[in-house]
C-alpha positions in Angstrom: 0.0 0.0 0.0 1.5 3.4 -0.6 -0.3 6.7 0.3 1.1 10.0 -0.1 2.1 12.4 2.9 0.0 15.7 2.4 -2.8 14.2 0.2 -5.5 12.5 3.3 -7.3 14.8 4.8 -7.5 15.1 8.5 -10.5 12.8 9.8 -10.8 10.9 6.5 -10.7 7.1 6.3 -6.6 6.1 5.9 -5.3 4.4 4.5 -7.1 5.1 1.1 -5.7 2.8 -0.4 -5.2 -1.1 0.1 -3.9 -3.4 -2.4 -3.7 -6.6 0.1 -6.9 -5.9 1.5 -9.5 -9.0 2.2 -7.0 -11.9 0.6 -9.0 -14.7 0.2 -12.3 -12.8 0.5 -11.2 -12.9 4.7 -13.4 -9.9 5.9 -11.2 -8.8 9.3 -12.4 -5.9 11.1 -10.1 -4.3 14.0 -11.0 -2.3 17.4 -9.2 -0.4 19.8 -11.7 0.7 21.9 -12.2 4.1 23.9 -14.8 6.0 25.3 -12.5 9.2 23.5 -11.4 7.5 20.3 -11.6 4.0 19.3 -9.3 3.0 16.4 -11.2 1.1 13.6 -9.8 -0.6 10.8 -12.3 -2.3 8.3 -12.1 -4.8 6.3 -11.0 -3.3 3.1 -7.6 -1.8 5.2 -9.2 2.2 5.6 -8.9 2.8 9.3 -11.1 5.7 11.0 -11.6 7.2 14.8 -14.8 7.6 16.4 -14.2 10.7 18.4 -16.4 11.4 21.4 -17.1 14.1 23.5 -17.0 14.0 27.4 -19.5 16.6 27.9 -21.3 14.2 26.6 -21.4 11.4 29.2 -22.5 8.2 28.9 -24.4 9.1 25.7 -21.0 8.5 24.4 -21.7 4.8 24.4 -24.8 5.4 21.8 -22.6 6.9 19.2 -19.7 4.7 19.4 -22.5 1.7 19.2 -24.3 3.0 16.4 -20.9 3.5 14.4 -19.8 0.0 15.2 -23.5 -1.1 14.4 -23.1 0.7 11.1 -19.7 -0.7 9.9 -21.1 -4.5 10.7 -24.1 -3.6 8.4 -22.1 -2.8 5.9 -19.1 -4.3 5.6 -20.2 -8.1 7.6 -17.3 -9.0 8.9 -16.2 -12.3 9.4 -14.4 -11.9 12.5 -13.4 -9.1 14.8 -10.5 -9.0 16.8 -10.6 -6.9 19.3 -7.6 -5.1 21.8 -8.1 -6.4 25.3 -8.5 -4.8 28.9 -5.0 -4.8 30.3 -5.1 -6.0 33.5 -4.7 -3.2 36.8 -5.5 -0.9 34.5 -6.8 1.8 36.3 -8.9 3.3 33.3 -10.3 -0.1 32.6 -13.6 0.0 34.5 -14.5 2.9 32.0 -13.4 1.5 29.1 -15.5 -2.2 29.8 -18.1 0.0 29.3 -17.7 0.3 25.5 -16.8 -3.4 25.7 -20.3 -4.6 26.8 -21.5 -1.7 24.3 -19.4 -3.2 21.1 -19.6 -7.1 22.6 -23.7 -6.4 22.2 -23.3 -5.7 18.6 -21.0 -8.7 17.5 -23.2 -11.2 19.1 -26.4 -9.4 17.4 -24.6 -9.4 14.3 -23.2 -12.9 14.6 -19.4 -11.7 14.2 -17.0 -14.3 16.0 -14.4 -11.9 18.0 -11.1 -12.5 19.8 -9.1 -10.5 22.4 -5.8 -9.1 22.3 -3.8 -7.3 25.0 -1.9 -4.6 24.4 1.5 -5.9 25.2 0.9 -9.2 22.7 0.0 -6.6 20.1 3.4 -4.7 20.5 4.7 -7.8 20.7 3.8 -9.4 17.4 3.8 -6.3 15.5 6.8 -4.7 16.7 8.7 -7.8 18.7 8.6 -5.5 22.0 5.7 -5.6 23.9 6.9 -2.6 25.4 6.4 -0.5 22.0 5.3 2.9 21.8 2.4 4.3 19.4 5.1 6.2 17.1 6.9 2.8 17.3 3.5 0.8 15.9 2.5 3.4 13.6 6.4 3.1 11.9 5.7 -0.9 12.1 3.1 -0.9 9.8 4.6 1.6 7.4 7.5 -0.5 7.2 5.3 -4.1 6.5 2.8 -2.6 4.4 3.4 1.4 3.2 0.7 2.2 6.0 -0.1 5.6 7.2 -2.8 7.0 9.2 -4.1 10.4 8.8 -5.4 12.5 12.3 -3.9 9.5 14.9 -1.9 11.2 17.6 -3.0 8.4 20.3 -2.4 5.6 17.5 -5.8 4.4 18.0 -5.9 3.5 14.2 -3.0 2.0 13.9 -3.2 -0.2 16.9 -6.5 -1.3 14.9 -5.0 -2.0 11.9 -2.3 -4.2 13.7 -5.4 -6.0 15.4 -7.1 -6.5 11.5 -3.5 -7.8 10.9 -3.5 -10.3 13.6 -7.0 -11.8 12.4 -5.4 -12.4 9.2 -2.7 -14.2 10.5 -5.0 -16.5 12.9 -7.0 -17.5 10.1 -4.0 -18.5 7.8 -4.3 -15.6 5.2 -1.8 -12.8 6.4 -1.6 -9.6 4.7 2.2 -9.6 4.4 5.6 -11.3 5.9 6.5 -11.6 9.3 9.3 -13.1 11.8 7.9 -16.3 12.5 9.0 -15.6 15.9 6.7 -12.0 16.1 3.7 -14.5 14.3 3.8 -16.9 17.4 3.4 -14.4 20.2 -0.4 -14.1 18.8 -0.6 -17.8 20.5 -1.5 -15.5 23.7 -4.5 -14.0 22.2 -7.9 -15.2 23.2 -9.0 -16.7 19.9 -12.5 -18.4 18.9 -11.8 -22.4 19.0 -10.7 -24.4 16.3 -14.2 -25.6 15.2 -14.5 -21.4 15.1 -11.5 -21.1 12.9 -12.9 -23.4 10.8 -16.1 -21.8 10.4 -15.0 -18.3 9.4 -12.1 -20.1 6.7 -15.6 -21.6 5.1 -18.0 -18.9 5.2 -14.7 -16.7 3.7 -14.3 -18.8 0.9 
């Protein structure tokens, strides 16, 4: 994928363009949840931020629902793989919120999902689970010519490393790896094997 510096607006979907997108007709969608911004990265590779408003409250939940709602409407995803609570977290009761909010959705809509915490994430995408967001975002510039437009907290590209990860579960990744930075993903809450399965059929 390349994409060219100056040319995506702030706000818009990035990347806007994404030639290994859905190999295998493997429809992956990624979220890094927050009450503030989650990171989403859909199944054709174009990551976006739902931006909230504190002011708002809990109404917050509504608008990040309805987005999520919207994005399984239209793009019915196969599978979503989803970043993880890190444990003692302190901001982590606030966040479950949007969990049960988004976890609603994908068992309306029939998605199978998986959890991924942040430090296996780093892990497999950068081979330091101790990696920082400039760190990620330079990752997956460097494996596949991705950039993200308005992504300061690296929400989007945190998603798009989580689309990656579904990918690579299922057996269809989006580009090469360490096999080494591949196996830390073994830590990840995935749907069982008879799962696996299921989503390899329905995506062929």
């Amino acid at each position: 994928m390349t994409a060219v510096p100056g040319l995506i607006a702030p706000g818009t979907l990035s990347p806007t363009v994404d030639p290994v997108a859905v190999p295998g007709g493997l429809r992956v969608i990624g979220l890094d949840l927050s009450l503030t911004s989650t990171g989403v990265a859909l199944p054709d590779g174009t990551t976006y931020r739902i931006k909230t408003r504190s002011e708002t409250g809990d109404r917050r939940l509504l608008h990040i629902r309805d987005s999520i709602r919207d994005d399984l409407a239209e793009h019915r995803p196969h599978l979503a793989v989803v970043e993880d609570l890190p444990k003692h977290a302190m901001a982590a009761g606030i966040t479950a919120k949007v969990h049960g909010a988004v976890l609603c959705e994908l068992l309306d809509a029939g998605v199978l999902y998986a959890y991924v915490v942040p430090a296996t994430l780093k892990a497999f995408a950068c081979d330091n689970g101790r990696a920082d967001k400039a760190q990620m975002a330079a990752a997956a510039y460097l494996a596949a010519g991705a950039e993200f437009a308005d992504d300061k907290g690296g929400d989007q590209a945190d998603a798009w490393w989580l689309r990656a990860a579904g990918h690579d579960w299922c057996g269809l990744p989006l580009f090469s790896m360490p096999q080494a930075q591949r196996d830390r993903l073994s830590k990840a809450k995935w749907p069982d094997a008879y799962a696996q399965r299921y989503v390899m059929g329905a995506a062929a």
